[in-house]
PDB file with SEQRES, HELIX, SHEET and CRYST1 records, atoms N, CA, C and O in Angstrom:
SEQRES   1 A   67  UNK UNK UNK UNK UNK UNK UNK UNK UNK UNK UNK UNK UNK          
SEQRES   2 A   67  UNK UNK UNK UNK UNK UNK UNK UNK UNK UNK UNK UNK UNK          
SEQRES   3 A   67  UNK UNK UNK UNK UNK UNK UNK UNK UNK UNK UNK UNK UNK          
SEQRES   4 A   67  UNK UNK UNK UNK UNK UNK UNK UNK UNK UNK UNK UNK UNK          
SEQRES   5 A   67  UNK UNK UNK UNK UNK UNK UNK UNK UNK UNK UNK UNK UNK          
SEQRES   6 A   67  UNK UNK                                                      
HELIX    1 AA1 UNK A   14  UNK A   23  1                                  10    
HELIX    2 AA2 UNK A   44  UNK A   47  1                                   4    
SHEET    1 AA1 3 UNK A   2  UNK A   7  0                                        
SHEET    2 AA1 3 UNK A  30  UNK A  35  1                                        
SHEET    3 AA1 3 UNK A  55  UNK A  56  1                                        
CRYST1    1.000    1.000    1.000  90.00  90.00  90.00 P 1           1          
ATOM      1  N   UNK A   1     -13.185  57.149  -1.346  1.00  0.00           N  
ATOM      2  CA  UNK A   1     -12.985  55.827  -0.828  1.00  0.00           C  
ATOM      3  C   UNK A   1     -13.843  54.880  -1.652  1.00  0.00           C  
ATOM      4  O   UNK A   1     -14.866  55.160  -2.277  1.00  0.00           O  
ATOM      5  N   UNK A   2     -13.348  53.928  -1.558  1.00  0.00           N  
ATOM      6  CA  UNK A   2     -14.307  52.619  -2.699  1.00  0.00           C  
ATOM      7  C   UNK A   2     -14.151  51.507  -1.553  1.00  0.00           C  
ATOM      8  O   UNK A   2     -13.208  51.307  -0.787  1.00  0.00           O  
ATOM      9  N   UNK A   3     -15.522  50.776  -1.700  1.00  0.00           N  
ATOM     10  CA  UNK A   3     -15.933  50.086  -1.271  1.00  0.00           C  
ATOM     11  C   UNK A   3     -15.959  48.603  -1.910  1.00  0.00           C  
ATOM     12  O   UNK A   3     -15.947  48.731  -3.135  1.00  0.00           O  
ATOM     13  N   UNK A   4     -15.985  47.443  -1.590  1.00  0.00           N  
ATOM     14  CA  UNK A   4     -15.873  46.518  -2.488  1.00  0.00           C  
ATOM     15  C   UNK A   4     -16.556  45.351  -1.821  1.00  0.00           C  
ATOM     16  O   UNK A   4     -16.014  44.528  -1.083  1.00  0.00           O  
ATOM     17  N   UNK A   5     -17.863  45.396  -2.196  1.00  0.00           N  
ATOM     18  CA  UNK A   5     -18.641  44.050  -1.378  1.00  0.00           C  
ATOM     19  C   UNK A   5     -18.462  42.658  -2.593  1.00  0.00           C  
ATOM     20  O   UNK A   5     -18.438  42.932  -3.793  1.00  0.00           O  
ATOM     21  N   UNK A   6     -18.371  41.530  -2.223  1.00  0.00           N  
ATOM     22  CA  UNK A   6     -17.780  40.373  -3.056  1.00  0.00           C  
ATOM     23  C   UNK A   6     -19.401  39.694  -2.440  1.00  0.00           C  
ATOM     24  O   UNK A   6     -19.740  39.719  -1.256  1.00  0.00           O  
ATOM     25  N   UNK A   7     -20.272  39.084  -3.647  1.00  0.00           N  
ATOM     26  CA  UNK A   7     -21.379  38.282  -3.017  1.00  0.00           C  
ATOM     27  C   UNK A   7     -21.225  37.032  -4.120  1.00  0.00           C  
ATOM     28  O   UNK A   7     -20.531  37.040  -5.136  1.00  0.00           O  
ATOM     29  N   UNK A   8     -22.152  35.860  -3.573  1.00  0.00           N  
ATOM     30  CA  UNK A   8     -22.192  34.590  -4.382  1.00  0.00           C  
ATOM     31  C   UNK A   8     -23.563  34.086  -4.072  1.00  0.00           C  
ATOM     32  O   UNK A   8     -23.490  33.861  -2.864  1.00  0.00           O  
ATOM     33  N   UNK A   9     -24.669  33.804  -4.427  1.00  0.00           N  
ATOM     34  CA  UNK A   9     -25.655  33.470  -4.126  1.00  0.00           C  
ATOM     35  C   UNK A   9     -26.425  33.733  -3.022  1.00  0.00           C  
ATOM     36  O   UNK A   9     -27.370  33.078  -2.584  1.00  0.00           O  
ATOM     37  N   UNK A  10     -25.661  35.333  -2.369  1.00  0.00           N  
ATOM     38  CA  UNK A  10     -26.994  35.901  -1.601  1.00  0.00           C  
ATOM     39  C   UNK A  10     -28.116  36.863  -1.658  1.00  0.00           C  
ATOM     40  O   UNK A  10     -28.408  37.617  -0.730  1.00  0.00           O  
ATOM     41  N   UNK A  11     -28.762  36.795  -2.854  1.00  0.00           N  
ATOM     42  CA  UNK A  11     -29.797  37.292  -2.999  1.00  0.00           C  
ATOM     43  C   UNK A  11     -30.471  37.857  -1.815  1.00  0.00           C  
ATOM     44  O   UNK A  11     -30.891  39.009  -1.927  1.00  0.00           O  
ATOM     45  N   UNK A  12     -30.684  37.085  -0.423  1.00  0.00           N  
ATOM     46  CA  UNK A  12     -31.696  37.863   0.511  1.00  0.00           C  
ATOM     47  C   UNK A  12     -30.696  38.165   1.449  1.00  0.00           C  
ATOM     48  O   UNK A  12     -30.992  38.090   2.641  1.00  0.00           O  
ATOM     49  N   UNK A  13     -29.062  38.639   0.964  1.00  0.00           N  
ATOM     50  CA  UNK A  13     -28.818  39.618   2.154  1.00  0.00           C  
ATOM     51  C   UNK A  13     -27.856  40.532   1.599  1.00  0.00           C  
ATOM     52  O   UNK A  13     -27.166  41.271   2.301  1.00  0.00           O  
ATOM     53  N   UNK A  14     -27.803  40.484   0.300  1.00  0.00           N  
ATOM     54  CA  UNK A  14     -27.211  41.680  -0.289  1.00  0.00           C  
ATOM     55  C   UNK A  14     -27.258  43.150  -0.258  1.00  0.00           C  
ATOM     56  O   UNK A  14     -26.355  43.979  -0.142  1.00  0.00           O  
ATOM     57  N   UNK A  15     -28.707  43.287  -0.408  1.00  0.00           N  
ATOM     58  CA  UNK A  15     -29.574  44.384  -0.164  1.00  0.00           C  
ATOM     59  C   UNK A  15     -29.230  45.435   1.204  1.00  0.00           C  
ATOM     60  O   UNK A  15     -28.951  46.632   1.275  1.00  0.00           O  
ATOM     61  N   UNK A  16     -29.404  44.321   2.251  1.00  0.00           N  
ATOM     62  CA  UNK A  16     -28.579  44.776   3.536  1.00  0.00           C  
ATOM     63  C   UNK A  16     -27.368  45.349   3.515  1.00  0.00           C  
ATOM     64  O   UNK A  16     -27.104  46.453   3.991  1.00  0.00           O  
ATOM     65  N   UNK A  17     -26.321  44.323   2.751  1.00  0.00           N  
ATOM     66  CA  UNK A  17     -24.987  45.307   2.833  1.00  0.00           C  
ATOM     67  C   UNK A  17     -24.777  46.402   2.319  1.00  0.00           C  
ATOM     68  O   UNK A  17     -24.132  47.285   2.883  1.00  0.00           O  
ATOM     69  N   UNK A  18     -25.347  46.522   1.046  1.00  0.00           N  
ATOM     70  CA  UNK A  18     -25.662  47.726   0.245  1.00  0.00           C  
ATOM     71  C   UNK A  18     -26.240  49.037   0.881  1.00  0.00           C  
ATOM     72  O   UNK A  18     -25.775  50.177   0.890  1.00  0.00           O  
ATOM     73  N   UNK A  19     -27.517  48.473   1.464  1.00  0.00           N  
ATOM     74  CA  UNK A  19     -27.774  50.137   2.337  1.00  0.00           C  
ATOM     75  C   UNK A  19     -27.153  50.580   3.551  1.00  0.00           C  
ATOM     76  O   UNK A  19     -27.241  51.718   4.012  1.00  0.00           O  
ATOM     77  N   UNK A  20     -26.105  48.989   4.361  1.00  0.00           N  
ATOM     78  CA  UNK A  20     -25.166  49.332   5.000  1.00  0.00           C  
ATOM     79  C   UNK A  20     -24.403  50.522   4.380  1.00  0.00           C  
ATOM     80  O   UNK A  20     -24.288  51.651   4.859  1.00  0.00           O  
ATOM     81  N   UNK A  21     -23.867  50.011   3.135  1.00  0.00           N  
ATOM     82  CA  UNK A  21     -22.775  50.761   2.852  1.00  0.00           C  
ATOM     83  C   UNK A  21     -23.224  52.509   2.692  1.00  0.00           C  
ATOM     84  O   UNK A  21     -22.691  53.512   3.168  1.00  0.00           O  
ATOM     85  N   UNK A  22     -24.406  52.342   1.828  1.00  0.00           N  
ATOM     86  CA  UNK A  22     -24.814  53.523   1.350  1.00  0.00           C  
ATOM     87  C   UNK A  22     -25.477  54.983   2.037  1.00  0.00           C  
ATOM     88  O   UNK A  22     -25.603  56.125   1.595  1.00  0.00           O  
ATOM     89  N   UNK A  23     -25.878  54.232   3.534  1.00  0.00           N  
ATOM     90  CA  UNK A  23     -25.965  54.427   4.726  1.00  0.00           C  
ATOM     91  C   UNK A  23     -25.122  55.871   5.269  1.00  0.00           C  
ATOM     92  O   UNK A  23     -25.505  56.938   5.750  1.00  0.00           O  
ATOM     93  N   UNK A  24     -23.728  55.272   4.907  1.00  0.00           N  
ATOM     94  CA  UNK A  24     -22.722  56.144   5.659  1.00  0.00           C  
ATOM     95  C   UNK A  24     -22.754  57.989   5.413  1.00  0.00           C  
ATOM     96  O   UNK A  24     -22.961  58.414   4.276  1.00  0.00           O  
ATOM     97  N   UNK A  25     -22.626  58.547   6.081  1.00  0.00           N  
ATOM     98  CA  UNK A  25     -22.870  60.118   5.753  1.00  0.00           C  
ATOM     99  C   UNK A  25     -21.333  60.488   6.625  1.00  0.00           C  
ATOM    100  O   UNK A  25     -20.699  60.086   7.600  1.00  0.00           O  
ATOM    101  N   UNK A  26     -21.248  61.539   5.530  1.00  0.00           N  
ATOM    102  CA  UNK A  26     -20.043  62.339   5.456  1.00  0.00           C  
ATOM    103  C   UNK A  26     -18.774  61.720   4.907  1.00  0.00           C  
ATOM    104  O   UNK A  26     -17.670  62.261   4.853  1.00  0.00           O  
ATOM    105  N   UNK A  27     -19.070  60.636   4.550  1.00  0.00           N  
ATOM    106  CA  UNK A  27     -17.933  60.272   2.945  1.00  0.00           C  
ATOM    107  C   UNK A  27     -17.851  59.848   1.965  1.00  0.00           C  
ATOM    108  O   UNK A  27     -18.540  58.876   1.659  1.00  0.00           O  
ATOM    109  N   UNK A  28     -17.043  60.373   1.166  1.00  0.00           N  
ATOM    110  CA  UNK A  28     -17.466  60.882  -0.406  1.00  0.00           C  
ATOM    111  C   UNK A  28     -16.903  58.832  -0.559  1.00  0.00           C  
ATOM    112  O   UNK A  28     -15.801  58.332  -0.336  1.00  0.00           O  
ATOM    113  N   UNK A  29     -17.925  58.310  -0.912  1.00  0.00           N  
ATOM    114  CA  UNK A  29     -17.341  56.871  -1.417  1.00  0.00           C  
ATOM    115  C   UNK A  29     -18.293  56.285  -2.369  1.00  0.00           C  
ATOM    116  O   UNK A  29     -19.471  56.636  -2.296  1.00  0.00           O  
ATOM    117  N   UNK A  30     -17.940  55.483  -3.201  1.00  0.00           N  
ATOM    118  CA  UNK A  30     -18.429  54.271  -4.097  1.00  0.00           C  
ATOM    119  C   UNK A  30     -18.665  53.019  -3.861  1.00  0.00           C  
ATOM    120  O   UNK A  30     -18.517  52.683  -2.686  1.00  0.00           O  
ATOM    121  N   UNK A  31     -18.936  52.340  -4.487  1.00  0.00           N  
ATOM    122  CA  UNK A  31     -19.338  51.244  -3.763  1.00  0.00           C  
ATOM    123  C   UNK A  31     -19.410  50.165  -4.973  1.00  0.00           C  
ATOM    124  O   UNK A  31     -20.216  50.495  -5.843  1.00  0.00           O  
ATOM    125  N   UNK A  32     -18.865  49.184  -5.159  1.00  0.00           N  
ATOM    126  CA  UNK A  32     -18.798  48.345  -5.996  1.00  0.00           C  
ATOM    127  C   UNK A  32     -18.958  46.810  -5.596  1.00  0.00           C  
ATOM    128  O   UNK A  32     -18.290  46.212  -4.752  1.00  0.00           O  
ATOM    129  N   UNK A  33     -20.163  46.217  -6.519  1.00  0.00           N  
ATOM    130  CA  UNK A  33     -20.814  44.870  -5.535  1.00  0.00           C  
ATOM    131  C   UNK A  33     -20.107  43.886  -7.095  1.00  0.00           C  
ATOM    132  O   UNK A  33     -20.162  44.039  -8.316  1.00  0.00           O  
ATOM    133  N   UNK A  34     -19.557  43.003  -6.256  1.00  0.00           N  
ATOM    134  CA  UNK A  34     -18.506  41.989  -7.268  1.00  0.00           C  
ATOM    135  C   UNK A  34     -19.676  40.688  -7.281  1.00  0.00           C  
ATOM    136  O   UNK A  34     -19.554  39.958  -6.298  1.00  0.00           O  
ATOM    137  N   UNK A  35     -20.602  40.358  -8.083  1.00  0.00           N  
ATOM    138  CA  UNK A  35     -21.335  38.985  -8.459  1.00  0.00           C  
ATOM    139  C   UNK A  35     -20.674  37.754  -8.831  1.00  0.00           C  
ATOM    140  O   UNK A  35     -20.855  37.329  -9.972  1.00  0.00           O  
ATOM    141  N   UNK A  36     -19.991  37.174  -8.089  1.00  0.00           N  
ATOM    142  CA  UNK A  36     -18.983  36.039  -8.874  1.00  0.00           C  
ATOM    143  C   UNK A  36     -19.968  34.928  -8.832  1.00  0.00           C  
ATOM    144  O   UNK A  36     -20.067  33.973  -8.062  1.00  0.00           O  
ATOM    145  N   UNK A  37     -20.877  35.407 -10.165  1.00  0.00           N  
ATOM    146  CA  UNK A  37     -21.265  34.250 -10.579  1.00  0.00           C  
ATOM    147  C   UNK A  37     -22.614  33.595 -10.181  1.00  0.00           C  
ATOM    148  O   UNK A  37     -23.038  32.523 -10.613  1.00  0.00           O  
ATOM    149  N   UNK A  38     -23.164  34.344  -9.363  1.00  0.00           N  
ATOM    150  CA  UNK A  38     -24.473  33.956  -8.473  1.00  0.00           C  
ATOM    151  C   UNK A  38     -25.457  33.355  -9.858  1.00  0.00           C  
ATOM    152  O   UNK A  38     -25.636  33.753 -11.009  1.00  0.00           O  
ATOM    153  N   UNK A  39     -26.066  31.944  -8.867  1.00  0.00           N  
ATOM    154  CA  UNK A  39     -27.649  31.439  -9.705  1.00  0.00           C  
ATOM    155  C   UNK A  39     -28.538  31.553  -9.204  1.00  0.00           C  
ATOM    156  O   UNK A  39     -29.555  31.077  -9.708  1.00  0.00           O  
ATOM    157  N   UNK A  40     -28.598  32.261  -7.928  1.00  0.00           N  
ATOM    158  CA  UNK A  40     -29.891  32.575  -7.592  1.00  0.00           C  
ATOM    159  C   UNK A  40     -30.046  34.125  -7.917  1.00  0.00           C  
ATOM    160  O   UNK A  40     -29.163  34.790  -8.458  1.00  0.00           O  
ATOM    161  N   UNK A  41     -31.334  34.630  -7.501  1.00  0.00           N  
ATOM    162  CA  UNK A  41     -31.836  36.226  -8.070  1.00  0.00           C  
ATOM    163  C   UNK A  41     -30.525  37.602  -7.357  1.00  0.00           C  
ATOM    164  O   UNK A  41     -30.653  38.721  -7.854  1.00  0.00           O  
ATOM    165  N   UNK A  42     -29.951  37.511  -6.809  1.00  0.00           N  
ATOM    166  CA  UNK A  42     -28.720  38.207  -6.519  1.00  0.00           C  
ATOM    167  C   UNK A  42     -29.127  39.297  -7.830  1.00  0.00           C  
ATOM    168  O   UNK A  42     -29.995  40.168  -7.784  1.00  0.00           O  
ATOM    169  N   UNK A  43     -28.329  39.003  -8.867  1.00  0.00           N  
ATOM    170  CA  UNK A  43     -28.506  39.889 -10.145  1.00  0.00           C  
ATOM    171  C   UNK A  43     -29.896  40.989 -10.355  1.00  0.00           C  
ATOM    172  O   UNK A  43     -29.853  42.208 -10.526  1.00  0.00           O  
ATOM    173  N   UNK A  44     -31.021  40.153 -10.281  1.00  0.00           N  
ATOM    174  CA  UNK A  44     -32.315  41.016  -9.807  1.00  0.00           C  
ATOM    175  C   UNK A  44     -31.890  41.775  -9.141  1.00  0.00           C  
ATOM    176  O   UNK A  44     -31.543  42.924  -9.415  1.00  0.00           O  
ATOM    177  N   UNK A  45     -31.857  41.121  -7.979  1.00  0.00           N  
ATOM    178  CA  UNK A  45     -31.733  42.584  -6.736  1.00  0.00           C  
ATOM    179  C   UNK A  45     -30.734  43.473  -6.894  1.00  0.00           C  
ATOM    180  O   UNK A  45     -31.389  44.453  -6.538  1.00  0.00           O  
ATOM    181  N   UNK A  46     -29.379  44.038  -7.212  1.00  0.00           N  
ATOM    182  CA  UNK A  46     -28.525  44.568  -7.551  1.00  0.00           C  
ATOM    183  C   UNK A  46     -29.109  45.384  -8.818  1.00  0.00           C  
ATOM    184  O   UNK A  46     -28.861  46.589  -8.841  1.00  0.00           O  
ATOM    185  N   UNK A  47     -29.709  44.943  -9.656  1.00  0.00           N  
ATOM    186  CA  UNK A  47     -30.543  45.629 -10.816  1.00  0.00           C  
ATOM    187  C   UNK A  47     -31.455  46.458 -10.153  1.00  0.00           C  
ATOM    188  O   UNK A  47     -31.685  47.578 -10.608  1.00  0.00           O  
ATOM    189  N   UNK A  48     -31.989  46.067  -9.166  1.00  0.00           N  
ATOM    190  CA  UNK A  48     -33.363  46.905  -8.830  1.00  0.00           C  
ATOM    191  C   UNK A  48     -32.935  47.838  -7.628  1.00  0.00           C  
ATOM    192  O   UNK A  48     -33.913  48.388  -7.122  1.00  0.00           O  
ATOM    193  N   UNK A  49     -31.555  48.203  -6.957  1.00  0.00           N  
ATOM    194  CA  UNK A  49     -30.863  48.781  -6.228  1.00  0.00           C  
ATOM    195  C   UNK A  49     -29.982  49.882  -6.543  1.00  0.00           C  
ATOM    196  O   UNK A  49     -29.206  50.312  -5.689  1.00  0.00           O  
ATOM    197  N   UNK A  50     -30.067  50.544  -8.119  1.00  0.00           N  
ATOM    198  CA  UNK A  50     -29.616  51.152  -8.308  1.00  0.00           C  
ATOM    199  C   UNK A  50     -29.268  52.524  -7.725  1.00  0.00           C  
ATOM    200  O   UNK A  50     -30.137  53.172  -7.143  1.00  0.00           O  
ATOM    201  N   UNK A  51     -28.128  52.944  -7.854  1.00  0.00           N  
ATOM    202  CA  UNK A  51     -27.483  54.359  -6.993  1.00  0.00           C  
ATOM    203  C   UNK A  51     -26.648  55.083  -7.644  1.00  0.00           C  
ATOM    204  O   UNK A  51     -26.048  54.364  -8.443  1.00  0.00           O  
ATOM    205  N   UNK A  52     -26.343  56.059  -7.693  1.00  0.00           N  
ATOM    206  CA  UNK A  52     -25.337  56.723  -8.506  1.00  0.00           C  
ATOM    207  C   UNK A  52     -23.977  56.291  -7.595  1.00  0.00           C  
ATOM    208  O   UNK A  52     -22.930  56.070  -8.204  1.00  0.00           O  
ATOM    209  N   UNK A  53     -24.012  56.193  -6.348  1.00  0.00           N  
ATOM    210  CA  UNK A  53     -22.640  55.915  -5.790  1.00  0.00           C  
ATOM    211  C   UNK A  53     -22.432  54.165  -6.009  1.00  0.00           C  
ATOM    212  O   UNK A  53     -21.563  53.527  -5.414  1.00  0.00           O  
ATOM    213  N   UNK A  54     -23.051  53.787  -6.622  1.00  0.00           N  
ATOM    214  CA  UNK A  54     -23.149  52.066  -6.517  1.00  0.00           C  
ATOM    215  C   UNK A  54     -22.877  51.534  -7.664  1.00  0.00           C  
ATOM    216  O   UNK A  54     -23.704  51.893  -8.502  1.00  0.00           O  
ATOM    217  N   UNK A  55     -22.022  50.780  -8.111  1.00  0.00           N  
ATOM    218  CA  UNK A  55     -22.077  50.046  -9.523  1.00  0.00           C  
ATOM    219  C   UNK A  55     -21.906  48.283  -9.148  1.00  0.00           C  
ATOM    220  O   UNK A  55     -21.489  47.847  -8.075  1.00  0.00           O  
ATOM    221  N   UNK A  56     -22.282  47.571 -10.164  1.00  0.00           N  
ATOM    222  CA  UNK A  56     -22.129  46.158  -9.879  1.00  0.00           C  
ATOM    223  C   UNK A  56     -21.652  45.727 -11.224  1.00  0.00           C  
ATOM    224  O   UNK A  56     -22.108  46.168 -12.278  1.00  0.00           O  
ATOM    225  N   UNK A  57     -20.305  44.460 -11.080  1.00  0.00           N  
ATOM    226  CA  UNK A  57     -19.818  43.833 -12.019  1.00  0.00           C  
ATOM    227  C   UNK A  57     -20.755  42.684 -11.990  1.00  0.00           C  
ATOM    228  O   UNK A  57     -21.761  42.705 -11.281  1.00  0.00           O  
ATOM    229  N   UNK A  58     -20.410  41.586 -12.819  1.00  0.00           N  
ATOM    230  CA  UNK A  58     -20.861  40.278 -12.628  1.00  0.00           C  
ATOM    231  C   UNK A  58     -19.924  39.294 -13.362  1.00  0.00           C  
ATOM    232  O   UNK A  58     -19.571  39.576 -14.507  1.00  0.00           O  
ATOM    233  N   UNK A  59     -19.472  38.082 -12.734  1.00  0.00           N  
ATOM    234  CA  UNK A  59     -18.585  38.059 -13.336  1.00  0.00           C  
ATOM    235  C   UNK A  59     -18.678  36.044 -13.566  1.00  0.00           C  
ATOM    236  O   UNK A  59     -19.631  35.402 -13.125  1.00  0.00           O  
ATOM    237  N   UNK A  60     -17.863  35.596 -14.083  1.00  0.00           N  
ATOM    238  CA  UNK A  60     -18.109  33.896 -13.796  1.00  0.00           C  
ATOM    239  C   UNK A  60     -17.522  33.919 -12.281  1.00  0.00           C  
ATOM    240  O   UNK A  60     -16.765  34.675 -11.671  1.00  0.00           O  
ATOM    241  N   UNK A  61     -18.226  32.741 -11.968  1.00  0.00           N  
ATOM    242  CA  UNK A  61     -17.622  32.324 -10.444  1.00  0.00           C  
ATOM    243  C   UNK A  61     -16.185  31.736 -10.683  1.00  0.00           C  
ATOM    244  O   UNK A  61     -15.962  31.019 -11.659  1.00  0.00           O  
ATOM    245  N   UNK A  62     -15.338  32.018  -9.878  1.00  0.00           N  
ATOM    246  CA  UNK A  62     -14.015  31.689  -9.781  1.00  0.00           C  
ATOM    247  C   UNK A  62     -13.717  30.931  -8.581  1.00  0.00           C  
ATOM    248  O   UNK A  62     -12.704  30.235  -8.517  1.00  0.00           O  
ATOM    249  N   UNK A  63     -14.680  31.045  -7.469  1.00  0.00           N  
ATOM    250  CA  UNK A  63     -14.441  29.696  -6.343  1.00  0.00           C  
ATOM    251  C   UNK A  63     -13.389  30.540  -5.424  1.00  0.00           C  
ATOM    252  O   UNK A  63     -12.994  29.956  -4.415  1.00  0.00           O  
ATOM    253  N   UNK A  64     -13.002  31.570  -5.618  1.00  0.00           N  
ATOM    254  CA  UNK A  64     -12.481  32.201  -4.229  1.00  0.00           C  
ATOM    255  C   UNK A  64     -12.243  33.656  -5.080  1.00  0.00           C  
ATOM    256  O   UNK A  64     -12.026  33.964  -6.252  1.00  0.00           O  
ATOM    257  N   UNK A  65     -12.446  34.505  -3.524  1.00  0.00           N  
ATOM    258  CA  UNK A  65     -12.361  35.979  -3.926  1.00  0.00           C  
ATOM    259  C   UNK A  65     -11.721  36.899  -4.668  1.00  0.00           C  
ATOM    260  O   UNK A  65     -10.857  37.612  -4.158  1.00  0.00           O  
ATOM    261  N   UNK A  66     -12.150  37.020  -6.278  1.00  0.00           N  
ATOM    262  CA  UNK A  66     -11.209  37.643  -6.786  1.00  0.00           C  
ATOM    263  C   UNK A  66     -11.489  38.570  -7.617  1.00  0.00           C  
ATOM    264  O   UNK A  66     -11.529  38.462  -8.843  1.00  0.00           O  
ATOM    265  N   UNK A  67     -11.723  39.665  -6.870  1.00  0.00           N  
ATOM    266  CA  UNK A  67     -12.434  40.612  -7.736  1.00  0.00           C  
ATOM    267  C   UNK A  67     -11.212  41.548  -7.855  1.00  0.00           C  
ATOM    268  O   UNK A  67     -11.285  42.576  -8.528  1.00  0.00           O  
TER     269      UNK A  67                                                      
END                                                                             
């Protein structure tokens, strides 16, 4: 299963969804955090959250969800 969290400048609650996700026991899933574009530290934190089940794009902001 893949997971697909979409963030934009939330640096102080990303973290949360992430160990939400990573959290879960007993399924085999991934987890992919879509950066459209964030200017605040978002990017930091996603850098410093690394997981083998976790990867993060980053991408320009596009102004609605489109990962």
């Amino acid at each position: 299963m893949s997971v697909v969290v979409n963030t934009y400048n939330r640096a102080a609650r990303v973290g949360e969804a992430i160990d939400s996700v990573l959290s879960q026991l007993g399924i085999d899933l991934e987890l992919v955090v879509v950066d459209d574009g964030s200017t605040d530290d978002t990017q930091a934190v996603l850098a410093g959250m690394a997981h083998r089940r976790m990867r993060s794009v980053h991408q320009s902001n596009r102004l609605v969800s489109v990962p």
